[in-house]
C-alpha positions as CSV (number, residue, x, y, z in Angstrom):
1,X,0.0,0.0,0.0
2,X,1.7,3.1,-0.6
3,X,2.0,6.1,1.5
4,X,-1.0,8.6,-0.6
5,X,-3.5,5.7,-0.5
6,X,-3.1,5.4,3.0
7,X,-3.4,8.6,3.8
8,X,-6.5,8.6,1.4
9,X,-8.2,5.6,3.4
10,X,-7.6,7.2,7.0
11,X,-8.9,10.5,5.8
12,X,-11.8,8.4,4.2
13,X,-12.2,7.2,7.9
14,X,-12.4,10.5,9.6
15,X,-15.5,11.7,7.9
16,X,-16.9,8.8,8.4
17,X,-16.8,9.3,11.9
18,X,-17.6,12.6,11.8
19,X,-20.5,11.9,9.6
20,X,-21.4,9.0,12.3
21,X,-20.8,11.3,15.1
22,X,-23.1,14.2,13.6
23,X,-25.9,11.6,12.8
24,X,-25.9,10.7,16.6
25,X,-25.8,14.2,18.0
26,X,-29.0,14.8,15.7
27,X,-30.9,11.3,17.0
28,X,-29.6,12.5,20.6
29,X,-31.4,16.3,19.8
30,X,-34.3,14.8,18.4
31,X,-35.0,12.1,21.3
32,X,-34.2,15.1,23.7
33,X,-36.7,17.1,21.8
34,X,-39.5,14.5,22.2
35,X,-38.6,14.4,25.9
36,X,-39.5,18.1,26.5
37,X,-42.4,17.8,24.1
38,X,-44.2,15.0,26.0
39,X,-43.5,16.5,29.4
40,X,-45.3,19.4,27.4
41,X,-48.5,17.6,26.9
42,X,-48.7,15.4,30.2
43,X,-48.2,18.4,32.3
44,X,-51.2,20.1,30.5
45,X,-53.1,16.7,31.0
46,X,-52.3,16.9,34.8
47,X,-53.7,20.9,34.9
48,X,-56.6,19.6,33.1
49,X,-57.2,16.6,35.9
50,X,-56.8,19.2,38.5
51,X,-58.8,21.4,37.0
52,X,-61.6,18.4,36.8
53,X,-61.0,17.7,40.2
54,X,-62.6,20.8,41.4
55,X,-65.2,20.8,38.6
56,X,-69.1,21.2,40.7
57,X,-71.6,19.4,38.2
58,X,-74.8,20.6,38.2
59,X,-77.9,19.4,36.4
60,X,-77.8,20.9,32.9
61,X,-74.0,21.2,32.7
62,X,-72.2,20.2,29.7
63,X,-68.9,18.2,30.4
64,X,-66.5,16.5,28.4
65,X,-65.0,13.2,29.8
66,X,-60.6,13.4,29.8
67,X,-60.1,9.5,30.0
68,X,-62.5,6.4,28.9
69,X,-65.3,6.2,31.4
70,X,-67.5,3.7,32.4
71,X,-71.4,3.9,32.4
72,X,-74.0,2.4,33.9
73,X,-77.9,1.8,33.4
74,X,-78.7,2.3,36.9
75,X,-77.2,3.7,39.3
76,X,-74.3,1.2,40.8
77,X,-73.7,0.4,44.2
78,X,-70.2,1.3,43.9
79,X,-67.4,2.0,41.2
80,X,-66.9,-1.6,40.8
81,X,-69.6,-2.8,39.5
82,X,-69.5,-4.2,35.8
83,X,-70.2,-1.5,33.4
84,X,-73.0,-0.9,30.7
85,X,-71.2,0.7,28.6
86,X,-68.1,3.1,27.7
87,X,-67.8,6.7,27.8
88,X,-64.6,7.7,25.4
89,X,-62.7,10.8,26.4
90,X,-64.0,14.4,24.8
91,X,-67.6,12.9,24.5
92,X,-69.7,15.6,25.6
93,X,-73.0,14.4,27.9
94,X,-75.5,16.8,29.4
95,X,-75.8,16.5,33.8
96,X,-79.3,15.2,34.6
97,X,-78.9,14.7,38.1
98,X,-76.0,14.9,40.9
99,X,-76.3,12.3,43.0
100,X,-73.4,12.3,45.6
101,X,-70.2,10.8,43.5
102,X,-72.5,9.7,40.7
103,X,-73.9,12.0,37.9
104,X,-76.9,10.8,35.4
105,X,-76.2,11.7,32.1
106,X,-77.6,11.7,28.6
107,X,-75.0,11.9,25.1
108,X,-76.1,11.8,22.1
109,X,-75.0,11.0,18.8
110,X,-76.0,8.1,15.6
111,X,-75.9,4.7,15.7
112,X,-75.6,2.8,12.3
113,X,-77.5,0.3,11.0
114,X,-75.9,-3.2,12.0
115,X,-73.1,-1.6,14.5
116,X,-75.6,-0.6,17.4
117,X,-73.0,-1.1,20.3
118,X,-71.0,1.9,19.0
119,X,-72.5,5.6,19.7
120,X,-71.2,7.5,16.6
121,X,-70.4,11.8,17.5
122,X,-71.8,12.3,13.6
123,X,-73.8,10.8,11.1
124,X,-71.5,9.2,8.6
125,X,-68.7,9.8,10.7
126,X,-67.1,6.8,12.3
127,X,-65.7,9.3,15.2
128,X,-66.3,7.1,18.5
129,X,-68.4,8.7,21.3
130,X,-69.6,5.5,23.1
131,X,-69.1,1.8,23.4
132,X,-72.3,-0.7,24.5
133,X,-72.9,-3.8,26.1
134,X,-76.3,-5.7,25.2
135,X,-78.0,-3.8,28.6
136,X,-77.4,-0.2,27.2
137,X,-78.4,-0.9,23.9
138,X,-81.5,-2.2,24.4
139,X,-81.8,1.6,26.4
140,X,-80.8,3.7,23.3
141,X,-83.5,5.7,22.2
142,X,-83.7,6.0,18.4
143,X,-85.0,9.0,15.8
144,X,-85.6,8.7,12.6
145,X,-83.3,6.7,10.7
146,X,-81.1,8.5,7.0
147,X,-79.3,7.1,4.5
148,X,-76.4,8.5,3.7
149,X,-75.7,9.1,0.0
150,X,-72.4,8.2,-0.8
151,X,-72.4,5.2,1.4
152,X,-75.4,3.6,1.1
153,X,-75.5,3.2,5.1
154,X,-78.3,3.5,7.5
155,X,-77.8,6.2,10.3
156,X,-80.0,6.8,13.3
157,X,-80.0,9.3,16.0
158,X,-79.4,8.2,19.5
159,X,-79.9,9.2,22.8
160,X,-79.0,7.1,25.9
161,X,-79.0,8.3,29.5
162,X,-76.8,6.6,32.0
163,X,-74.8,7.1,35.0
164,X,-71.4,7.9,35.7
165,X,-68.8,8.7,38.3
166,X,-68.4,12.2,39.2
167,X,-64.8,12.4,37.9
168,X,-62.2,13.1,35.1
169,X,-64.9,15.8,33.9
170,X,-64.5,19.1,32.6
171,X,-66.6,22.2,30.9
172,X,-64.5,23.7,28.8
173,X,-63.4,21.2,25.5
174,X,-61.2,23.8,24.1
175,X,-58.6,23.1,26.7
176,X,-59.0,19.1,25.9
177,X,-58.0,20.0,22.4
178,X,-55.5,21.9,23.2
179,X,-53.5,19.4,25.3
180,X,-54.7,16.8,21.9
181,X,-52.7,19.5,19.8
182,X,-49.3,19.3,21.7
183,X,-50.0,16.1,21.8
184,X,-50.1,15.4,18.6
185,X,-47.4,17.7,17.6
186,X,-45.0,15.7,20.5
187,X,-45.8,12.2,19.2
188,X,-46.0,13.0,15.0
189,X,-44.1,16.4,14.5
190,X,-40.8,15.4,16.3
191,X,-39.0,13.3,13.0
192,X,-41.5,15.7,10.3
193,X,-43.6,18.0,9.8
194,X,-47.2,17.3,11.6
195,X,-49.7,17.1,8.9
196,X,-52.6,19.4,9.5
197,X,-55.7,18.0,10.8
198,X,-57.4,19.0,7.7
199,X,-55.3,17.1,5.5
200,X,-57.4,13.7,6.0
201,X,-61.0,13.1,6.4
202,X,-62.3,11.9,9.6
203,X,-62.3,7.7,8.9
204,X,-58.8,8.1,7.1
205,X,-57.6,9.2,10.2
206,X,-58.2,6.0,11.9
207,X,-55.8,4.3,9.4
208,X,-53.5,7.1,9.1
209,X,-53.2,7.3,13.1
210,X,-52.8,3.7,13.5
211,X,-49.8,3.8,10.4
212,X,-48.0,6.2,13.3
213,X,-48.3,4.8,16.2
214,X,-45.7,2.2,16.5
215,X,-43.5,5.2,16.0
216,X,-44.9,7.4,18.9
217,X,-44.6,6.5,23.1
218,X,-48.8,6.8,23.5
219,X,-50.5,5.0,25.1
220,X,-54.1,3.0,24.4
221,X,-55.9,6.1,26.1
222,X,-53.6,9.1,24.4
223,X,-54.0,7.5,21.3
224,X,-58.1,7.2,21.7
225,X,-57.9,10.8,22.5
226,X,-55.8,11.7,20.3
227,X,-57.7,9.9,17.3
228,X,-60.8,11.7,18.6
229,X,-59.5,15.3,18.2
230,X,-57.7,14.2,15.0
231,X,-61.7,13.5,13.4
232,X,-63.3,16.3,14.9
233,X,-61.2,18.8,13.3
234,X,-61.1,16.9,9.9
235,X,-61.4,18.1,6.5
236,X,-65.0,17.2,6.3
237,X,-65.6,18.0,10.1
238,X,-67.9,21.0,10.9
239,X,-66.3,21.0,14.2
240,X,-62.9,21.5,12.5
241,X,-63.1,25.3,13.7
242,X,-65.4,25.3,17.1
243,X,-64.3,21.7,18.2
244,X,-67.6,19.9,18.8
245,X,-71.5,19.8,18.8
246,X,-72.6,19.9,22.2
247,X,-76.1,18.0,23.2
């Protein structure tokens, strides 16, 4: 080997590890960066708990649930009684009545024809607002039933009243969104550019979302939030603006 091609292959060595160095002082940056943005969003989650936790329901309050809840037909002896049903986080359900820890409540929302254990937030729309067991079906009161045009599919209004614990509730569903915003730009705008929430239309955000998440940290309820916000403020959402229709 002579003495320039030597010098040639340890120079050739030096930028490569430079260029390896460099590559892992950007993954170091980046994985610091979604440090600080995830601290971000669960300290706003824990203002919004405390914030819930001081939260007075009265009859004819509108809340918005933070985490999956569960609800009953009647009212249950205590919290660990097998539930009805399930509340999923950002529904919004109208206070009938306050009884000590335990709040009656009706949501509304479609049901569509041959999925009636699912509680659709719009018509057309598969945007989760509740999930049934046989008991809390059979307690779904129905309107009158549409078809929707470019599907084909049978939708029908639904109302169901049930109760629920007097917790992880809060008024204002701007602030829910706006933890679901750093949120989202945490988990999917650390390695590229967040797409906007506009970019897809509410059911291609369930396959999009689910695409993503073996790359993101969240967790089974994050993600159910976060899937939530994603189709409310979808291109075809009328909600993408003023978050959501209230009951």
């Amino acid at each position: 080997m002579t003495h320039k091609l030597w010098h040639r292959l340890e120079a050739s060595s030096r930028r490569i590890e430079i260029v390896t160095l460099l590559l892992g002082l950007a993954a170091s940056a980046i994985a610091l960066g979604s440090l600080h943005a995830a601290a971000g969003y669960k300290e706003l989650f824990s203002e919004l708990q405390a914030s819930a936790a001081t939260t007075r329901a009265q009859a004819g309050d509108v809340l918005f649930a933070l985490v999956t809840k569960s609800l009953f037909i009647e009212r249950p002896a205590s919290a660990d009684a097998a539930p009805d049903g399930r509340l999923l986080a950002a529904t919004p359900v109208k206070v009938l009545k306050v009884d000590g820890d335990w709040l009656q409540i009706e949501l509304s929302g479609w049901q569509q024809q041959g999925a009636e254990r699912a509680i659709y937030a719009k018509q057309g729309q598969r945007i989760l607002a509740a999930a049934l067991g046989p008991p809390a079906v059979e307690k779904v009161r129905q309107g009158q039933s549409v078809t929707d045009q470019s599907t084909d599919q049978v939708w029908t209004p639904a109302t169901l009243t049930a109760w629920t614990k007097n917790d992880n509730l809060v008024s204002d569903v701007n602030k829910v969104w706006g933890y679901c915003e750093q949120m989202y730009n945490a988990a999917c705008g650390t390695c590229h550019p967040a797409h906007p929430t506009t970019h897809f239309l509410a059911n291609q955000w369930i396959s999009t979302l689910n695409g993503m998440r073996p790359r993101t940290s969240l967790d089974d309820e994050e993600a159910r939030i976060l899937q939530k916000y994603l189709q409310m403020h979808a291109k075809d959402s009328a909600s993408a603006s003023d978050g959501q229709t209230k009951p």
